[in-house]
C-alpha positions in Angstrom: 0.0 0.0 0.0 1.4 3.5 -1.0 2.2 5.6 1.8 2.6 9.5 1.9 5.2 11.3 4.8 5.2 14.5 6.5 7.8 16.6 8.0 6.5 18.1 10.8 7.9 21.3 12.4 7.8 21.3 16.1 7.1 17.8 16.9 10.1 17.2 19.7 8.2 14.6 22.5 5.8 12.2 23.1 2.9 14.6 23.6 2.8 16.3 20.3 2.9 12.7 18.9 -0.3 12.3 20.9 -1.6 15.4 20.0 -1.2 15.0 16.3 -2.7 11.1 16.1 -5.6 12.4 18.1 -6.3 14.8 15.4 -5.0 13.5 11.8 -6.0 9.9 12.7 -9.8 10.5 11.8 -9.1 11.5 8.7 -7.1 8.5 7.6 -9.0 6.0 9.2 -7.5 5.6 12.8 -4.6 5.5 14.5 -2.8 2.2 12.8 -2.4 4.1 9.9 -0.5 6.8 11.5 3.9 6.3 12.0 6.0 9.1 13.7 9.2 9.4 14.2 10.4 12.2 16.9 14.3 12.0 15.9 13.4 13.1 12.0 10.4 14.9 12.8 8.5 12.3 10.5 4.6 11.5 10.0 3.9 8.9 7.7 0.5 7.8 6.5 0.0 4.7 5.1 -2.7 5.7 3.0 -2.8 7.0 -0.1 -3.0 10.7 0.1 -4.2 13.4 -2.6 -6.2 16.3 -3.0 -8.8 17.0 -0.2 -7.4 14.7 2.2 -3.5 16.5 1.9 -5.5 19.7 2.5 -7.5 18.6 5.3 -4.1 16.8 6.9 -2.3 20.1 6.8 -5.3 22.2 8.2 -5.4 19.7 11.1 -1.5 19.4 11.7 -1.8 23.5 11.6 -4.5 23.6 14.2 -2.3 22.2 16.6 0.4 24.6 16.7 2.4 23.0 14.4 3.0 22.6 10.5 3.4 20.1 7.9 4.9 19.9 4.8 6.0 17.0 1.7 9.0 15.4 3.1 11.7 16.3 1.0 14.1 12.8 0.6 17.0 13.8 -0.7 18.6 10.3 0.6 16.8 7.2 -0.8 17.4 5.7 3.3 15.0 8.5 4.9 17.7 10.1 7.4 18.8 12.8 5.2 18.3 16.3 6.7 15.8 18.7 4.4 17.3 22.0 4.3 15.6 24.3 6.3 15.5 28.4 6.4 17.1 30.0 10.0 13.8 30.4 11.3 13.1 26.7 11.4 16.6 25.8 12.4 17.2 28.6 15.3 14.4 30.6 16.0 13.2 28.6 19.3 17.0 29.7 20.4 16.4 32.9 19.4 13.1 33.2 21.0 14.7 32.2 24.1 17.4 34.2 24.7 15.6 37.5 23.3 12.7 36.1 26.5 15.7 35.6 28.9 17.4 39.1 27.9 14.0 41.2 28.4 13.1 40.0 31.5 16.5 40.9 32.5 16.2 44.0 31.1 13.2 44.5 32.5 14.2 43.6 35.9 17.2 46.1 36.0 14.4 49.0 34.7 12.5 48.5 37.2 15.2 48.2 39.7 16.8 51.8 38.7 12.7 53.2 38.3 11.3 52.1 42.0 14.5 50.4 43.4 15.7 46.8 43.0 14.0 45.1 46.4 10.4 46.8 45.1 11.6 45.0 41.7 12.2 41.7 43.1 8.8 41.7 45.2 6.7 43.2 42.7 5.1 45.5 45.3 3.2 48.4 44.1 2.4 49.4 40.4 4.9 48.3 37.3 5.6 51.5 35.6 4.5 51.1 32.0 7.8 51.0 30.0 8.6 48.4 32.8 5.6 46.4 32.0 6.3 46.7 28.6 9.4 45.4 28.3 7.9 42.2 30.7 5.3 41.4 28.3 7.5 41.4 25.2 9.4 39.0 27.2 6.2 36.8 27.9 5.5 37.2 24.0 8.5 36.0 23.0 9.3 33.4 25.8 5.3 32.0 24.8 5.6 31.9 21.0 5.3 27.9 20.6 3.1 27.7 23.7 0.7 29.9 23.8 -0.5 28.3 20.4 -0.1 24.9 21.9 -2.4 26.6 25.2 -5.5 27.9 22.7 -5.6 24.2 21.0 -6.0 22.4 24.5 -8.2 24.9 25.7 -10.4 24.3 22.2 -10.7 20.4 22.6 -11.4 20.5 26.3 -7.8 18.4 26.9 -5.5 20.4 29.5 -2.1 20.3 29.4 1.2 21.6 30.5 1.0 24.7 28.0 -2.4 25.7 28.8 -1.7 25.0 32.2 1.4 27.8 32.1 -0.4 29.9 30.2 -3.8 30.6 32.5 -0.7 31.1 35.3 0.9 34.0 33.2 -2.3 35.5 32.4 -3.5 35.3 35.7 -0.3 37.1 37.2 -0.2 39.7 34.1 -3.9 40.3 35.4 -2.6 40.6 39.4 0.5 42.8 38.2 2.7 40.1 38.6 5.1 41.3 35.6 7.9 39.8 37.0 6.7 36.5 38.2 4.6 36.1 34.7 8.2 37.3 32.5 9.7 34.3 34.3 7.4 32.0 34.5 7.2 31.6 30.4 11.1 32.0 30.1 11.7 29.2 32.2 9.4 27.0 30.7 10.4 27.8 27.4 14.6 27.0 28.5 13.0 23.7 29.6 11.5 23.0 25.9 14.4 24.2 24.3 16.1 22.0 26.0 14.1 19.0 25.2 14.4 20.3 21.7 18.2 20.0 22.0 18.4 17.1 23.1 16.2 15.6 20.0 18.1 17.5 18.0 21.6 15.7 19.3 20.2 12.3 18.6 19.1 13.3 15.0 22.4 14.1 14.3 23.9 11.2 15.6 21.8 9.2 13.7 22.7 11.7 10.5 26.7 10.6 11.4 25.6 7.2 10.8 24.9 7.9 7.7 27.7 9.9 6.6 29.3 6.6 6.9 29.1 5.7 3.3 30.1 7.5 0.3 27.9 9.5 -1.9 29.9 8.1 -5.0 30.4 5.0 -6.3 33.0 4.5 -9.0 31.0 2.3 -10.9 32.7 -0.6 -13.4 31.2 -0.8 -17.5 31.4 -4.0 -19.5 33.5 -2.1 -21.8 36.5 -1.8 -18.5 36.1 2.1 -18.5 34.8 3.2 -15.1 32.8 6.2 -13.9 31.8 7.7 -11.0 27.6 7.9 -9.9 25.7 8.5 -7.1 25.4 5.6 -4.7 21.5 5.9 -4.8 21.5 5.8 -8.7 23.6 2.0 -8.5 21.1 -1.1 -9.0 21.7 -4.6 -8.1 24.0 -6.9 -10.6 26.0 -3.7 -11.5 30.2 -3.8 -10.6 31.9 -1.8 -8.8 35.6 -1.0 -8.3 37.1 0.0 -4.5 40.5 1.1 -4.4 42.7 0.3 -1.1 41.9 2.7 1.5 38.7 3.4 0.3 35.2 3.1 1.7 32.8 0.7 0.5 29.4 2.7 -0.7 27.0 -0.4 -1.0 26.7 -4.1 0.0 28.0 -6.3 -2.4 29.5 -9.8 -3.1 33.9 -9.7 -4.1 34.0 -11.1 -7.8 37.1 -10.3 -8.3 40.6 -9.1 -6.6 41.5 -10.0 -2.3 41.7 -7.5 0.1 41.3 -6.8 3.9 38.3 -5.0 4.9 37.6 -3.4 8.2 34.1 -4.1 9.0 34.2 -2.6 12.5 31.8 0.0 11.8 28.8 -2.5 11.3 29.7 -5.4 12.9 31.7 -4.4 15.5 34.8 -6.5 14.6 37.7 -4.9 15.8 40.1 -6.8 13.5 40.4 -6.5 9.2 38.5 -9.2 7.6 39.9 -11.1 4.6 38.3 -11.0 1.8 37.9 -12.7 -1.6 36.2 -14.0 -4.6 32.2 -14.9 -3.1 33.0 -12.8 0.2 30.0 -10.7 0.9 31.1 -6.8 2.3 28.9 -3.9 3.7 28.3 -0.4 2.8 30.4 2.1 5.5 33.1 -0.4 5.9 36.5 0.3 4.7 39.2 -1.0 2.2 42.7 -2.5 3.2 45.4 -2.9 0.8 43.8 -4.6 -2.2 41.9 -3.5 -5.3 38.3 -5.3 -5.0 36.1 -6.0 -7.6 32.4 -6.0 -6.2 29.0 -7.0 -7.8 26.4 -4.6 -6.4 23.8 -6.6 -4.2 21.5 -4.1 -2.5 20.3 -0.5 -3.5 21.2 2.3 -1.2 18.7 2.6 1.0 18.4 -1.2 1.3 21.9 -1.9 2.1 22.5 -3.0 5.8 23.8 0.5 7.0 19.9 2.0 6.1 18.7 -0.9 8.0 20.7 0.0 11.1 19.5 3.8 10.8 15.7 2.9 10.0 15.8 0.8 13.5 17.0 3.7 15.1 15.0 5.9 13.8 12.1 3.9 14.6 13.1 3.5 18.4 10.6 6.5 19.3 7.8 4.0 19.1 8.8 1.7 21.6 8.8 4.0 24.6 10.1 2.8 27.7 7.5 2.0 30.7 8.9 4.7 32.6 7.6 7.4 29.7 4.3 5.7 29.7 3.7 6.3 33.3 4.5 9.6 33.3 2.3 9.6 30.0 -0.5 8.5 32.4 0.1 10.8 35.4 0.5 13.9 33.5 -3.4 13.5 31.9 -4.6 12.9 35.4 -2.5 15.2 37.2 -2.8 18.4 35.2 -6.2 19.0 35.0 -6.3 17.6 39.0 -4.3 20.4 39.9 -6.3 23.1 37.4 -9.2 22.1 39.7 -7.2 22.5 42.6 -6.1 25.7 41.5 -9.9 26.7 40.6 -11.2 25.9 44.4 -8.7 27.5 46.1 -9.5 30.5 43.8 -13.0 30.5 44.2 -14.2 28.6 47.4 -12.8 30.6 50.4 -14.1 33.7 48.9 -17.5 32.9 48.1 -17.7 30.6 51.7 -15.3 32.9 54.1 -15.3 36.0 52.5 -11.9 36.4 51.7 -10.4 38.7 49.4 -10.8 37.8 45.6 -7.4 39.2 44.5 -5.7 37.3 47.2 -7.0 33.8 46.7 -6.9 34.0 43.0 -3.1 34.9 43.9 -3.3 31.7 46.1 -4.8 29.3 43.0 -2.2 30.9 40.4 0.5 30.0 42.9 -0.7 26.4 43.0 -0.8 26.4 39.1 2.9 27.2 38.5 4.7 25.2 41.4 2.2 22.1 40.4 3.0 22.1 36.4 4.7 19.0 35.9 6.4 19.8 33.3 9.9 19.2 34.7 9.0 15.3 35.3 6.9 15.0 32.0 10.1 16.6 30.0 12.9 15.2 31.9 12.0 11.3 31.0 11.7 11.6 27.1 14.8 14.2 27.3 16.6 11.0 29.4 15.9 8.5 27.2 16.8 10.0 24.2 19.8 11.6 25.5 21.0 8.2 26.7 19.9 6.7 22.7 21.9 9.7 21.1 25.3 8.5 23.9 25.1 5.1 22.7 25.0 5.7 19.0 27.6 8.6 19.0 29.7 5.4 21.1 28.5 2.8 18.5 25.8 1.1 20.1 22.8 1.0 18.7 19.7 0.7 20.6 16.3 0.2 19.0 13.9 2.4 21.9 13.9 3.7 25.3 12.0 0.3 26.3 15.3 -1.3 25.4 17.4 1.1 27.0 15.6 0.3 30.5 16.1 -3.4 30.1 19.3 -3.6 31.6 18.9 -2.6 34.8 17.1 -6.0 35.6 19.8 -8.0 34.3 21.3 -10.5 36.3 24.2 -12.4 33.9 25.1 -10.6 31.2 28.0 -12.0 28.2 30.0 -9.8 26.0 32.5 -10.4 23.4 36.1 -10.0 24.4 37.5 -8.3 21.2 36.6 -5.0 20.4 33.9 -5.1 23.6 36.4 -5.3 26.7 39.3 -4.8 24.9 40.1 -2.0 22.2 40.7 -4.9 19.7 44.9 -3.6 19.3 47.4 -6.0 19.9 50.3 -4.7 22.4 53.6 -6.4 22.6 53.0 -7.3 26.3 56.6 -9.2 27.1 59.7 -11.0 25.4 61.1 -13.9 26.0 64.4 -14.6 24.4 66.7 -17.3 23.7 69.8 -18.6 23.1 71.6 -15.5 25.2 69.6 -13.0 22.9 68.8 -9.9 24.4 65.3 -8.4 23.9 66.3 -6.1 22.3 67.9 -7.8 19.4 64.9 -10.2 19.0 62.0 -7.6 19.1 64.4 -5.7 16.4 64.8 -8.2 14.3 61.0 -9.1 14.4 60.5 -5.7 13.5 62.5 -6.3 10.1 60.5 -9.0 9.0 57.2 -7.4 9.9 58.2 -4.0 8.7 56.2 -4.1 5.6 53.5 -6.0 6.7 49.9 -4.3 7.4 48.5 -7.7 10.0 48.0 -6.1 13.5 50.2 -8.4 14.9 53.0 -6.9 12.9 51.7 -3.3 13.4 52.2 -4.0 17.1 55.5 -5.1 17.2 56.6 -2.7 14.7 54.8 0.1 17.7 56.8 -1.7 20.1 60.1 -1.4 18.5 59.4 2.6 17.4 58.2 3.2 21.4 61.8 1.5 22.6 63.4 3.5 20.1 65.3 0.4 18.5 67.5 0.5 15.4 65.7 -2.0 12.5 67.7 -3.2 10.4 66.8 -4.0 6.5 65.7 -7.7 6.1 66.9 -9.4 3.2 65.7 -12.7 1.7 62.9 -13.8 4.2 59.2 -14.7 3.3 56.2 -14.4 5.2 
């Protein structure tokens, strides 16, 4: 079945994933036909999509404070970044700091206007250019919530946004310039942040992909080669690799015997021979011979795409600890909006207290009990800790995987490469026949000189870090 994909702009976490499959999966039929991906900002339908239905998508990805538009593949493997104008790429930074330096800049005005302790306690009346410069904070700090805020508060669903945003408008209303400037700056660091931190594991999954070539120098019946794009190669064409060259698609050696180091897909530390009927990978990399290779899989096939897809599919298996805090946070925030609402209302209308002061009281409640700080810092956890692992070449497929380990109880790892760093090191000598070690690690040195095994690397180290003499060798084979 054809499928259609959406970049979205803004989708960072797991609630905007909710958000959007509550309100695009009606149109396509339900939720099963509906794929995200949080690391490349991916919605995929997997129905087909035209006319009305692209336009009603769009209107209904919109609606929710965020936008959609045709993803733009420029790599046939689906992890290439679309380019993207400053505004996309930096203006939640930009937003930030311009919501961080008005509120500081309002803060000093108001200090040098009515003094700095009348600034800090927000006593008396803002002046106006004062409470100016704290709403153009607010503004800016609240550009990608506030729009978040008027959705909830149009479905009836209360969340963190809208749950920030009746606190700033309620201490805008009390005079509360301060409070309400910092309020939204700090809650806008905290998605920024989240942002980030999405933002490092796309990349690490981009550095994946950087891997393998672009090129491929591609071999014609006639003997002539040329050089082509690595997506534009098909199965059954030839290829030729030069020594010290990266391999930019899977493939089967027909011709020519090399060494290949395969260590960035399988994880084996030491060169691999290679011959006629060997299979190699895209991303791995060329020893000393010229190989001749029949083209097996297309680029976004090969088993460096695989790899990547899996990762970039790890968003949907979300680990246990980010569906309970799923679960609390629809409970909890509009529990504590209630809360906030009877503490407002209640002792007034039953004890005749003073409005202003208990609606203080209930906007209080509503910015110490957002949540946001557990509902943020679990998603921002998990895919820090995915984003770590792949930049240190280990690839796990979700945050339910990444939780795994900690109930373990035996786990087994492969020495080479795993424990070790997979480099031999000439660890001691023993000589005979009154030899000194220094004449038998420099005449092992000679023979291995021109040798490219890592047993011959390390001895040749061995003799460099002693700072031996090696003499020419003459007349030996290997």
């Amino acid at each position: 079945m054809s499928s259609t994909r959406y970049k979205i702009h803004g989708m960072d976490c797991a609630d905007e994933v909710a958000v959007l499959a509550r309100e695009v999966a009606p149109l396509v039929g339900g939720r099963e036909h509906l794929r995200f991906d949080v690391l490349s900002g991916r919605m995929e339908v997997a129905v087909p999509v035209e006319g009305e239905l692209d336009e009603a998508i769009r209107r209904a990805v919109a609606a929710t404070g965020m936008t959609a538009q045709p993803w733009e593949e420029f790599c046939t493997s689906g992890v290439c970044a679309v380019e993207e104008s400053f505004w996309r790429r930096k203006g939640r930074l930009v937003l930030v700091f311009a919501s961080g330096g008005l509120l500081l800049l309002g803060f000093l005005l108001h200090g040098l206007f009515e003094g700095f302790r009348t600034a800090l306690t927000s006593e008396g009346a803002t002046p106006l250019p004062v409470a100016l410069v704290y709403l153009a904070s607010v503004v800016t700090g609240g550009w990608y919530i506030f729009p978040k805020a008027l959705f909830a508060a149009r479905r009836l669903r209360p969340d963190m946004n809208l749950l920030m945003t009746v606190a700033v408008i309620g201490a805008i209303f009390l005079g509360a310039w301060l409070e309400a400037s910092a309020v939204t700056f700090l809650f806008a660091l905290s998605l920024l942040l989240e942002s980030w931190s999405v933002s490092r594991a796309r990349r690490a999954v981009e550095a994946l992909m950087s891997l393998a070539p672009p090129m491929a120098r591609i071999l014609h019946e006639e003997g002539d080669t040329e050089m082509v794009p690595a997506e534009a190669a098909v199965p059954g064409m030839k290829m030729i690799v030069r020594p010290g060259e990266k391999i930019p698609l899977d493939g089967v050696v027909t011709g020519g015997r090399s060494s290949v180091n395969q260590a960035p897909i399988t994880g084996e530390s030491l060169p691999v021979d290679v011959e006629k009927g060997g299979e190699v990978y895209a991303g791995t990399i060329n020893g000393e011979g010229v190989l001749e290779i029949r083209v097996t899989h297309t680029a976004g096939d090969t088993t460096l795409a695989r790899m990547i897809r899996l990762i970039e599919e790890s968003r949907s298996h979300r680990a246990p600890s980010e569906q309970w805090v799923d679960r609390f946070a629809r409970v909890y925030t509009p529990a504590m909006m209630f809360l906030a609402f009877a503490v407002a209302v209640i002792p007034p209308l039953l004890a005749g207290g003073g409005w202003e002061r208990w609606i203080y009281e209930g906007l209080v409640i509503l910015v110490i009990a957002c949540p946001c700080a557990l509902v943020i810092s679990t998603p921002v956890s998990v895919v820090a800790g995915l984003a770590s692992a792949a930049r240190n070449g280990v690839l796990i497929k979700g945050g339910a995987y990444l939780e795994a380990p900690a109930h373990l109880r035996v786990a087994a790892f492969d020495k080479t490469g795993t424990l070790t760093e997979g480099r031999p090191r000439v660890k001691s000598l023993v000589p005979l026949n009154d030899h000194t070690e220094e004449e038998l690690l420099a005449i092992a040195a000679a023979m291995e000189r021109d040798s490219t095994h890592p047993l011959a690397l390390a001895i040749c180290e061995e003799a460099e870090r002693r700072g031996l003499e090696v003499p020419p060798a003459e007349e030996h084979t290997a």
